[in-house]
RODO-2510 file (C-alpha; in nm, 4 decimals, decimal comma):
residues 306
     n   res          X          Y          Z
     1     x    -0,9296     0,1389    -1,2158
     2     x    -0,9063     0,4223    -0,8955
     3     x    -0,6859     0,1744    -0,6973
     4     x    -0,5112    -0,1187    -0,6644
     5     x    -0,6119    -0,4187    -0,5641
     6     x    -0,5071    -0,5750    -0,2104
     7     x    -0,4845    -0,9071    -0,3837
     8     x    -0,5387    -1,0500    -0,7739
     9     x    -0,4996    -1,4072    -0,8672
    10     x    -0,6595    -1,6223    -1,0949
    11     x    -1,0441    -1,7556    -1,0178
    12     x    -1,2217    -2,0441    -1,1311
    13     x    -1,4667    -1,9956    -1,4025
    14     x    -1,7502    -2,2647    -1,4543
    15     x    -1,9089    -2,2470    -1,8303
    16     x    -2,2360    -2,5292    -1,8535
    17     x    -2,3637    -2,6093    -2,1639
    18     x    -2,5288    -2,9100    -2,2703
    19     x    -2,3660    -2,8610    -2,6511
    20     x    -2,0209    -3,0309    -2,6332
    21     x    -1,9428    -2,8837    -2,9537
    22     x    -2,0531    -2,5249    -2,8390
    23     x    -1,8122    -2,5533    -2,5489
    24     x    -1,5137    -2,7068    -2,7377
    25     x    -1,5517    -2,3876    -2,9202
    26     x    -1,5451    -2,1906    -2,6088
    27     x    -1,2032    -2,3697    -2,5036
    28     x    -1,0120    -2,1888    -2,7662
    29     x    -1,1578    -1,8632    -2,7571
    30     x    -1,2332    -1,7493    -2,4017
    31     x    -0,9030    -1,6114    -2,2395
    32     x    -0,9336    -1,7327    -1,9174
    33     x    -0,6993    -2,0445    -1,8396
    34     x    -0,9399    -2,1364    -1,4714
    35     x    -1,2266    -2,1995    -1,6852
    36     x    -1,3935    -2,5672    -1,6140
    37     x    -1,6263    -2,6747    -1,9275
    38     x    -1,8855    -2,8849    -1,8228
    39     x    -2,2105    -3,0772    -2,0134
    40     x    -2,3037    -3,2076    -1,6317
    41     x    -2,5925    -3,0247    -1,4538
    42     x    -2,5150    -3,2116    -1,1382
    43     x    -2,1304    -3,2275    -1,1547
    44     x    -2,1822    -2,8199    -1,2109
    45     x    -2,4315    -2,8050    -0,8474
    46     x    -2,2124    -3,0601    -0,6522
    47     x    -1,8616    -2,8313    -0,7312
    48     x    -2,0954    -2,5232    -0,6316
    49     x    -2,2134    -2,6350    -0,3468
    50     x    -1,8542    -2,7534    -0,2324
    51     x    -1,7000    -2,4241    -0,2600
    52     x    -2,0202    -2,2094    -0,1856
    53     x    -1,8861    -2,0733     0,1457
    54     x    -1,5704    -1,9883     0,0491
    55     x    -1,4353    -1,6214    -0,0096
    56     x    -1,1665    -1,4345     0,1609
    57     x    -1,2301    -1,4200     0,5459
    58     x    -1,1140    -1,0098     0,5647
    59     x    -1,2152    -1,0744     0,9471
    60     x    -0,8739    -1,2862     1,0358
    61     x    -0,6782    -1,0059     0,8399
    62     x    -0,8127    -0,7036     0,9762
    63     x    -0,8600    -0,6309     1,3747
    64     x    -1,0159    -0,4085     1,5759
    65     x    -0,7867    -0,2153     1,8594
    66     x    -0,8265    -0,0232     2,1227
    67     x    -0,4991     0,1875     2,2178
    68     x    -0,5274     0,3433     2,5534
    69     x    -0,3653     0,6630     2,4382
    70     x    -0,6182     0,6920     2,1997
    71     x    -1,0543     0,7287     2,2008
    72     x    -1,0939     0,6188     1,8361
    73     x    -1,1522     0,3245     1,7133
    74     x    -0,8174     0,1813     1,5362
    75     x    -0,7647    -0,1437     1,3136
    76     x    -0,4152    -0,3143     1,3303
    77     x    -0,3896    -0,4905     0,9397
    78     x    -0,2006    -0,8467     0,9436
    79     x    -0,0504    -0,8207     0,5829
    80     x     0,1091    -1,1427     0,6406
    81     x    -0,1883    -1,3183     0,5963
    82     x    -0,2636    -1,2116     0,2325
    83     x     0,1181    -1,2852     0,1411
    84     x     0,0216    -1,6446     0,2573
    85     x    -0,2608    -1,6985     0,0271
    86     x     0,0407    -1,7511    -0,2536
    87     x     0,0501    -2,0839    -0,1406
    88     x    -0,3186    -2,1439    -0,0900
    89     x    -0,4311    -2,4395    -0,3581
    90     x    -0,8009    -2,3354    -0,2550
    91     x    -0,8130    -1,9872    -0,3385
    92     x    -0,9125    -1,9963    -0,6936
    93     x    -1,2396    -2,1368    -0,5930
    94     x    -1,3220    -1,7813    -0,3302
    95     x    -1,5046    -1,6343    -0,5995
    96     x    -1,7348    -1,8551    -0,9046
    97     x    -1,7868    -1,6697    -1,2305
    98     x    -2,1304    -1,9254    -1,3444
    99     x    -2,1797    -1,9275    -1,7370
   100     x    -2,4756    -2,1208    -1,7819
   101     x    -2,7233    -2,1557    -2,0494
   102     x    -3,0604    -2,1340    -2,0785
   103     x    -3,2301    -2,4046    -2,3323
   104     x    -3,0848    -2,7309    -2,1609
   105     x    -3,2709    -3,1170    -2,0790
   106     x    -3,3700    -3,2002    -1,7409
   107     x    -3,3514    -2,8491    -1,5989
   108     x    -3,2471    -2,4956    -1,7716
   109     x    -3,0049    -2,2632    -1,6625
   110     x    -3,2745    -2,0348    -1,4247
   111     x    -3,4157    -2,2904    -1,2419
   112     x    -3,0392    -2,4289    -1,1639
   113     x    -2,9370    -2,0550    -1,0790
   114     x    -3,2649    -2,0252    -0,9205
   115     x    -3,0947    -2,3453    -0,6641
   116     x    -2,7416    -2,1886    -0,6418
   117     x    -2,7932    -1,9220    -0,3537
   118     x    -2,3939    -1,8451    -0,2729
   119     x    -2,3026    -1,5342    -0,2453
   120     x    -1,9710    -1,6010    -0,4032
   121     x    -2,1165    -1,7046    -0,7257
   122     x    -2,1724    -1,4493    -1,0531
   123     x    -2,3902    -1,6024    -1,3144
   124     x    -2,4154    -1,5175    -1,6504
   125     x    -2,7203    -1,6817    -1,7904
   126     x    -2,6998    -1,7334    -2,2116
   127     x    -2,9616    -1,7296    -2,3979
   128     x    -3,1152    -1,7396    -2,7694
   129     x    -3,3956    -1,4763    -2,6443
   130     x    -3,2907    -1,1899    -2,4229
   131     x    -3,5610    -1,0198    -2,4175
   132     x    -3,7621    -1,3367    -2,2737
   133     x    -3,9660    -1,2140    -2,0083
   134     x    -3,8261    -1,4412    -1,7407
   135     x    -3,5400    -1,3759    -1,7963
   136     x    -3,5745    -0,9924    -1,7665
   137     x    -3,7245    -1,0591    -1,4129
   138     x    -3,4516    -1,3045    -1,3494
   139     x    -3,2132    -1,0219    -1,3514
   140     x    -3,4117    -0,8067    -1,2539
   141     x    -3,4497    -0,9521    -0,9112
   142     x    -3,0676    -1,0475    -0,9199
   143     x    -3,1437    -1,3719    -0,9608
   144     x    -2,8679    -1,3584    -1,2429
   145     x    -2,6048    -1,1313    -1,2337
   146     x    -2,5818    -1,0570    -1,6574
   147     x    -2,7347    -1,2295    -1,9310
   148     x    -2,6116    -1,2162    -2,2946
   149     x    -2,7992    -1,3843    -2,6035
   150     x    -2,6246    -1,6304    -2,7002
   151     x    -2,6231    -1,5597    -3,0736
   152     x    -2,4575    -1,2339    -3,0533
   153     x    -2,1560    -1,2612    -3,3097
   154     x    -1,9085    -1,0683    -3,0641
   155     x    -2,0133    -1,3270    -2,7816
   156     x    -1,6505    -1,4392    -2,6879
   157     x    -1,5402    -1,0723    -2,6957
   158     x    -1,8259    -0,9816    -2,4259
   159     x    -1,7922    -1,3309    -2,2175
   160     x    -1,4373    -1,2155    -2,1670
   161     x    -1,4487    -0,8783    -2,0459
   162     x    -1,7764    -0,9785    -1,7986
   163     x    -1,6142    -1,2411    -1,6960
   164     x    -1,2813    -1,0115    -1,6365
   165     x    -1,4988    -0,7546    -1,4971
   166     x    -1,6642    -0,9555    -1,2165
   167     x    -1,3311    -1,0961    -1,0747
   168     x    -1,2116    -0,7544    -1,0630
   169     x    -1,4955    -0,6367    -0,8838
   170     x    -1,4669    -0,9204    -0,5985
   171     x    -1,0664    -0,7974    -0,5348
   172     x    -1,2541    -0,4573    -0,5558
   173     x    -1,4961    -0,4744    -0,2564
   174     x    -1,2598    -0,6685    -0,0470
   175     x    -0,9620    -0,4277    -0,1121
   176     x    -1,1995    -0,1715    -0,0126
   177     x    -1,2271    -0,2823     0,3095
   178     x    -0,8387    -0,3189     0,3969
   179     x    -0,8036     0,0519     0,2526
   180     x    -1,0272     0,1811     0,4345
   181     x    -0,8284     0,0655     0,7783
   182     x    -0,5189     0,1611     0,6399
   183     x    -0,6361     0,4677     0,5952
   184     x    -0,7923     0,5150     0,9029
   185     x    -0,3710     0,5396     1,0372
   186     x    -0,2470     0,8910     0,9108
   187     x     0,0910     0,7829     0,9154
   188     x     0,0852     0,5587     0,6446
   189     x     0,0887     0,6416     0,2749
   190     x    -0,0923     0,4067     0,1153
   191     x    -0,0005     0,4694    -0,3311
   192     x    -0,2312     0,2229    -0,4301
   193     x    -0,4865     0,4949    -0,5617
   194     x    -0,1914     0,6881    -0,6862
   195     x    -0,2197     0,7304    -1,0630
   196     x     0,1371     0,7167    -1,1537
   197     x     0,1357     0,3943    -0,9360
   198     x    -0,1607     0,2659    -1,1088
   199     x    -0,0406     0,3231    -1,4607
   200     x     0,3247     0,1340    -1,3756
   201     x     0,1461    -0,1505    -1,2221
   202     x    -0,0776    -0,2253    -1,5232
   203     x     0,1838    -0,1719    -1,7574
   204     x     0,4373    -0,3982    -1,5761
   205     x     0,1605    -0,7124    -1,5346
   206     x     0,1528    -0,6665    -1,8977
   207     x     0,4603    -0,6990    -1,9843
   208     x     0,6071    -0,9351    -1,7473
   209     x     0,2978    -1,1565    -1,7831
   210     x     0,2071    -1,0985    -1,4001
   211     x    -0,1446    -1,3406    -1,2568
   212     x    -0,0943    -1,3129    -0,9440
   213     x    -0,0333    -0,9792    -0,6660
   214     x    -0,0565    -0,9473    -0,2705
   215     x     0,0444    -0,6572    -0,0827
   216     x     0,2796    -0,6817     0,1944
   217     x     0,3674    -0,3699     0,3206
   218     x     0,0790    -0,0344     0,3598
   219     x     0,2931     0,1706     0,0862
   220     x     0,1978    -0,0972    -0,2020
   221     x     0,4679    -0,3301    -0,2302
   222     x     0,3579    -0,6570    -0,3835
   223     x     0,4653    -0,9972    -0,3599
   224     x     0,3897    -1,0952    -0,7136
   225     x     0,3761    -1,4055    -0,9837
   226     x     0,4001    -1,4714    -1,2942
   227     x     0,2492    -1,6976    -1,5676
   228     x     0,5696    -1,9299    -1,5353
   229     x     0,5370    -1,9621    -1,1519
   230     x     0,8481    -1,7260    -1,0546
   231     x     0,7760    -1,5107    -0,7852
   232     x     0,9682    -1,1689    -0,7069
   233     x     0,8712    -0,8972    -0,4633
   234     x     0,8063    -0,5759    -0,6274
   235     x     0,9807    -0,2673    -0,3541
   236     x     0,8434     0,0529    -0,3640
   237     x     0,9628     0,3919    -0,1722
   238     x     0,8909     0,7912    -0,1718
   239     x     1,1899     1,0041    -0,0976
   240     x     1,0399     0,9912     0,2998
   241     x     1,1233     0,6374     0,3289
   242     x     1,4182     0,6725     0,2141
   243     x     1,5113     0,9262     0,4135
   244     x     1,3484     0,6736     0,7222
   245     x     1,5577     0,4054     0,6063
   246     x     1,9054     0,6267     0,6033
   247     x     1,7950     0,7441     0,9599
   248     x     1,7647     0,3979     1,0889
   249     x     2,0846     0,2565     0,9801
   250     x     2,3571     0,2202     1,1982
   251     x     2,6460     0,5440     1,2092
   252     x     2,9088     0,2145     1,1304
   253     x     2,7816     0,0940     0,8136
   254     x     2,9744     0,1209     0,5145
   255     x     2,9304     0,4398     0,3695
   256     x     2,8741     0,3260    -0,0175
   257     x     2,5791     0,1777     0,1314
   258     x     2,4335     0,5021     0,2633
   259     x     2,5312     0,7167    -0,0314
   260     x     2,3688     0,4569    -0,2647
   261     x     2,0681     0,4654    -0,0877
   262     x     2,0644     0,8600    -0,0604
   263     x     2,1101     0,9236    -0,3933
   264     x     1,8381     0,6559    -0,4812
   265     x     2,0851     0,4470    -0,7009
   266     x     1,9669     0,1448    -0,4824
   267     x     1,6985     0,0801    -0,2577
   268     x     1,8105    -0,1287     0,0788
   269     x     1,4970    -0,4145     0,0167
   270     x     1,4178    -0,5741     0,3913
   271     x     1,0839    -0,5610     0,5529
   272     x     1,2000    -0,4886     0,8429
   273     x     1,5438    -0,2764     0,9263
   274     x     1,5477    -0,2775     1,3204
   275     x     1,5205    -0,6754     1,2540
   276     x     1,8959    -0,7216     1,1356
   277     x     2,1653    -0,7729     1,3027
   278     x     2,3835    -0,4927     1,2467
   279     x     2,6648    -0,7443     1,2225
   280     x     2,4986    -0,8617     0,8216
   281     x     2,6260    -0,7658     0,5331
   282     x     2,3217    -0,4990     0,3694
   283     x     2,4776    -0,4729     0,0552
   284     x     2,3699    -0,8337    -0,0234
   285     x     1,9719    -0,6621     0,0182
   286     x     2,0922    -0,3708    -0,1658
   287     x     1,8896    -0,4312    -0,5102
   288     x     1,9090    -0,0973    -0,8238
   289     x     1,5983     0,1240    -0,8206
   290     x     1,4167     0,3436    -1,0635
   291     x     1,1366     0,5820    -1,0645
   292     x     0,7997     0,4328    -1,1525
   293     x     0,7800     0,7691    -1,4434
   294     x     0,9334     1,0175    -1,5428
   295     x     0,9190     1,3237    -1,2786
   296     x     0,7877     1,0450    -0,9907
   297     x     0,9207     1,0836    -0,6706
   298     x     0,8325     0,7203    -0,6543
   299     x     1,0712     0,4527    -0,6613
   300     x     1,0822     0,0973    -0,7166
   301     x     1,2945    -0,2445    -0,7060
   302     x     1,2290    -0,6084    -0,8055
   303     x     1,3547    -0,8848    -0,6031
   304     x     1,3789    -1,2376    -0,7306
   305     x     1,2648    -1,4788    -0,4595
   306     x     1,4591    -1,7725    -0,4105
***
């Protein structure tokens, strides 16, 4: 992985089989807890069909600007609107990974993905010949996206990394697109392609069982979930914000406050610092920090969400 995802939750995997036995198999194997089994052809198309324009709409999220003082063209990012998706039932459905096979009754599983034209679908055609002609051409001419004979004794292993794979890619190419406008602003440090970043990121999903991730601030702070359902927001700061953050607090506030936050101890967690009234209490947002590695100038906190 080079960067970070914008966004990572769960997506809904359809596997279509006309073996009920093969597929009750597949239920305790396959890693993936979105994954619909299904003997129905039609069920399959109708469910398709339903969901076939869906996707994340980057357009609502990113918008073009003009700023007078400036003759290039700049993109303001609305953040906000990927931190909503949390609550968004519909979202697992964006992106279809298809795993269909070939032998079935009434029609087999090339002529249904021959039917099934949505861009937002990835189909993985199984089969007990792979080096069947049509099925060569089928992929070939992208008709499928992979196809995997269906004998092969590491079948589950492979299912679950293509399957992994594809989703990956989709948060990919649309991630792409935010970076690229955040990048576009030169006063923004984006760490999300940082390696050190990278590394801590993976490493904490694993541990703390982590599904679900959406940025909400251009650094790479992430709202995030976990396999339970708790959410926390995951704060992250170079020694520049920090030294931003000591500038814009008030000359009145308590001075444990600024020292704490000077000599990284704890990091003062608020979106937005010119937002409070400097009547509050800050040491209620005042969370511990820690570097993200050894010999990071990277720091981060974790904030329960109530």
């Amino acid at each position: 992985m080079n960067k970070l995802p914008i966004v990572q939750y769960p997506l809904t995997t359809i596997m279509l089989d006309d073996d009920p036995v093969f597929l009750e198999g597949m239920k305790f194997n396959l890693n993936n807890s979105f994954i619909k089994f299904s003997t129905d052809q039609k069920e399959v198309k109708c469910f398709i069909k339903k969901h076939q324009q869906s996707g994340i709409n980057y357009g609502k999220i990113m918008n073009y600007c003009y700023p007078e003082e400036i003759s290039e063209k700049r993109m303001s990012i609305n953040l906000g609107l990927i931190e909503e998706k949390i609550n968004d039932d519909r979202k697992q459905n964006e992106f279809i990974v298809l795993v269909i096979d070939y032998d079935m009754p009434i029609q087999n599983g090339l002529d249904i993905c021959e039917e099934i034209k949505a861009d937002n679908v990835y189909k993985i055609l199984l089969t007990g010949a792979a080096s069947m002609p049509e099925v060569v051409n089928a992929y070939n001419n992208k008709l499928i996206n992979m196809y995997i004979d269906k004998s092969n004794e590491n079948l589950v292993e492979v299912l679950n990394i293509e399957i992994v794979e594809a989703q990956q890619t989709y948060f990919q190419k649309f991630s792409a697109n935010i970076l690229s406008a955040i990048n576009l602003d030169t006063n923004v440090k984006c760490y999300l392609g940082n390696r050190q970043y990278i590394d801590f990121i993976s490493q904490y999903i694993n541990e703390y069982n982590i599904v679900e991730l959406y940025l909400f601030d251009h650094a790479g702070s992430y709202l995030i979930k976990d396999y339970n359902g708790c959410k926390s927001r995951l704060h992250i700061a170079d020694l520049d914000m920090v030294k931003g953050v000591l500038e814009s607090l008030q000359e009145d506030i308590d001075p444990k406050i600024r020292d704490d936050i000077k000599r990284r101890n704890k990091m003062l967690c608020v979106k937005n610092i010119d937002s409070y009234d400097k009547k509050m209490n800050f040491s209620k947002y005042m969370v511990n920090c820690n570097k993200i590695a050894a010999g990071s100038d990277l720091y981060y906190s974790i904030v329960p969400c109530q």
